[in-house]
C-alpha positions as CSV (number, residue, x, y, z in Angstrom):
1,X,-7.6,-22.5,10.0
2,X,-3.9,-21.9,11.5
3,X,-1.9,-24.9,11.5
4,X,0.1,-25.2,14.5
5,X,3.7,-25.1,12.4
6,X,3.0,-21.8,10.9
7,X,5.3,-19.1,12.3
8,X,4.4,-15.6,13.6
9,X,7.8,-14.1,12.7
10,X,7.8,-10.9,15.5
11,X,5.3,-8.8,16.9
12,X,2.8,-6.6,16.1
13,X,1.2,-9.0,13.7
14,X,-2.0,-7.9,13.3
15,X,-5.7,-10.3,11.9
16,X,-8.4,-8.7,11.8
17,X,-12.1,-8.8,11.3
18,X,-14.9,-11.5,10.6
19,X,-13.6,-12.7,7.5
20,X,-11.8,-16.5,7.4
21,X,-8.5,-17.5,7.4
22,X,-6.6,-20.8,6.6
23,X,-2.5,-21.2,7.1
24,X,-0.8,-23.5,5.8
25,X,1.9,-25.9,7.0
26,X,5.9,-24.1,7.4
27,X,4.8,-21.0,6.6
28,X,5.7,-17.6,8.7
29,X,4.9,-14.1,8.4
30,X,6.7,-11.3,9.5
31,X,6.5,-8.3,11.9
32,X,4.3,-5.3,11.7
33,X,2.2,-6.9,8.6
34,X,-1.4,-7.3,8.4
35,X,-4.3,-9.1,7.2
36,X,-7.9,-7.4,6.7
37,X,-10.4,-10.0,6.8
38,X,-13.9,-8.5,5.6
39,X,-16.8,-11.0,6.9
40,X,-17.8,-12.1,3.2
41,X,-14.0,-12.9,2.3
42,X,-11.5,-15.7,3.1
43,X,-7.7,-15.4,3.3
44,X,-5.7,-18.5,1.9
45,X,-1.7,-18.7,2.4
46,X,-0.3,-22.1,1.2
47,X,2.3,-24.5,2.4
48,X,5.5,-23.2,3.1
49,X,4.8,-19.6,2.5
50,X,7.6,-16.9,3.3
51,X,6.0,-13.6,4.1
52,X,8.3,-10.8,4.9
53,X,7.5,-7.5,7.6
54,X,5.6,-4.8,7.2
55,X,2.9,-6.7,4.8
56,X,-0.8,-5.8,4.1
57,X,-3.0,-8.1,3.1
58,X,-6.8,-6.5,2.3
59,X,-10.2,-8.2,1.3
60,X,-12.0,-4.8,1.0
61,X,-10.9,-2.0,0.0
62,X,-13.3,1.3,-0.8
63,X,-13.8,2.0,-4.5
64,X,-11.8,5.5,-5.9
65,X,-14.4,6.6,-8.2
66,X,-16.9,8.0,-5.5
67,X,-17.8,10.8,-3.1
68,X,-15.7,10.6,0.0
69,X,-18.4,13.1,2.2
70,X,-21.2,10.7,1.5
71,X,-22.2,7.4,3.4
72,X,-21.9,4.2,3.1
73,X,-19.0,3.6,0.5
74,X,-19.2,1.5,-1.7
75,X,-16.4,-1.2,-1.9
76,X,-14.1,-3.6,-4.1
77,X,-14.3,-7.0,-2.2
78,X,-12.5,-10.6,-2.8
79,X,-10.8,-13.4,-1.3
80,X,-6.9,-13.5,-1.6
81,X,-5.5,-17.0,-2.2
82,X,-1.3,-17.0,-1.7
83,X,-0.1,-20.5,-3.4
84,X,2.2,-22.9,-1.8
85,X,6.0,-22.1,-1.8
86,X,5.8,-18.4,-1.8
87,X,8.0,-15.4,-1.4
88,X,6.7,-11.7,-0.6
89,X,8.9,-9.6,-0.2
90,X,8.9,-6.4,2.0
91,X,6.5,-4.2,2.4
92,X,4.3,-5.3,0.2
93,X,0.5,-4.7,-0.1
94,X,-1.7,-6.9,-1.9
95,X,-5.8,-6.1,-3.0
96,X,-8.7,-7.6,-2.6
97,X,-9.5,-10.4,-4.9
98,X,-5.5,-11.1,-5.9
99,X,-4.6,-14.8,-6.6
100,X,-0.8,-15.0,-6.6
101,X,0.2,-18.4,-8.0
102,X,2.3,-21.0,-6.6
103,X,6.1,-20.7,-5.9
104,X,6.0,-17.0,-7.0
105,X,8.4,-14.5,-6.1
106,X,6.7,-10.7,-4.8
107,X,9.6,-8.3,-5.1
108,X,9.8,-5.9,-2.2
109,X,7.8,-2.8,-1.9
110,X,5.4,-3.9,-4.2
111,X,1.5,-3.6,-4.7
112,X,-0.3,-6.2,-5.9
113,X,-3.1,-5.4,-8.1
114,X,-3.8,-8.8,-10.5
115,X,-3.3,-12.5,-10.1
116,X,0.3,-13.4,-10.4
117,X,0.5,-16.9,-11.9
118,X,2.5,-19.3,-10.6
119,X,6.7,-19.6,-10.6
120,X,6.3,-15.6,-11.9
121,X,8.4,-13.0,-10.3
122,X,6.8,-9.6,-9.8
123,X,8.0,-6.3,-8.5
124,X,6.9,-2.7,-8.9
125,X,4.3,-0.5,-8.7
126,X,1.9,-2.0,-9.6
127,X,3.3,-5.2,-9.7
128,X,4.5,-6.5,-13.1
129,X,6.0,-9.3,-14.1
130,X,9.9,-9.7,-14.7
131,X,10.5,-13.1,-15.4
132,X,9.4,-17.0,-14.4
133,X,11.7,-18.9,-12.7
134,X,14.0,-20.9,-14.0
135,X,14.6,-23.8,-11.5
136,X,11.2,-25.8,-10.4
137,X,10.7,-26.7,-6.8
138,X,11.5,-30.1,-5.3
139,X,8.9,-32.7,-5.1
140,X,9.7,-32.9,-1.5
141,X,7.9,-29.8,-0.5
């Protein structure tokens, strides 16, 4: 589910577990981040997709409101869909079950805990929105 034009943008990129995956086209992702792949979730990054360093990406995540001593946790789990023509910014981590819209703008050193609809820009902690954008892509991407 890699396409063969998406960029690993350094090292110590790091995909991991059973869960799937898809890529798009001219997208890249930058070093040190990571994507948690839990085996009943799917990861979807769009076309064109600009993902900074030092990003997490998680499909499971444990639940707060539970005993840490006892065994098995229980967790929140959920695919994570990244639209087409994206920016995340640095350092940014982003929850299970987040839908962030197309050609939206993830501020640096952000956590993403909601859907962020598309052309939004986000930043903070948690992420809220600032504004939309004010100039629409062009129909050639």
């Amino acid at each position: 589910g890699i396409t063969s034009n998406f960029d690993f943008a350094g090292t110590d990129i790091r995909i991991y577990g059973p869960g799937k995956i898809t890529m798009g086209n001219h997208g890249h992702i930058g070093t040190n981040s990571a994507i948690q792949l839990d085996a009943r979730c799917t990861v979807r990054i769009g076309d064109y997709c600009s993902i900074s360093h030092n990003v997490r990406i998680y499909t499971s995540s444990p639940l707060v409101d539970q005993d840490f001593t006892a065994g098995p946790l229980e967790t929140r789990l959920g695919d994570v869909t990244i639209g087409n023509g994206t920016w995340v910014g640095a350092n940014v981590f982003i929850n299970p079950g987040v839908t962030i819209g197309d050609h939206a703008i993830v501020g640096a050193n952000s956590v993403v805990t909601k859907d962020v609809p598309p052309y939004a820009i986000v930043g903070g902690v948690p992420a809220k929105l600032i504004r939309y954008k004010t100039i629409a892509p062009s129909n050639s991407k």
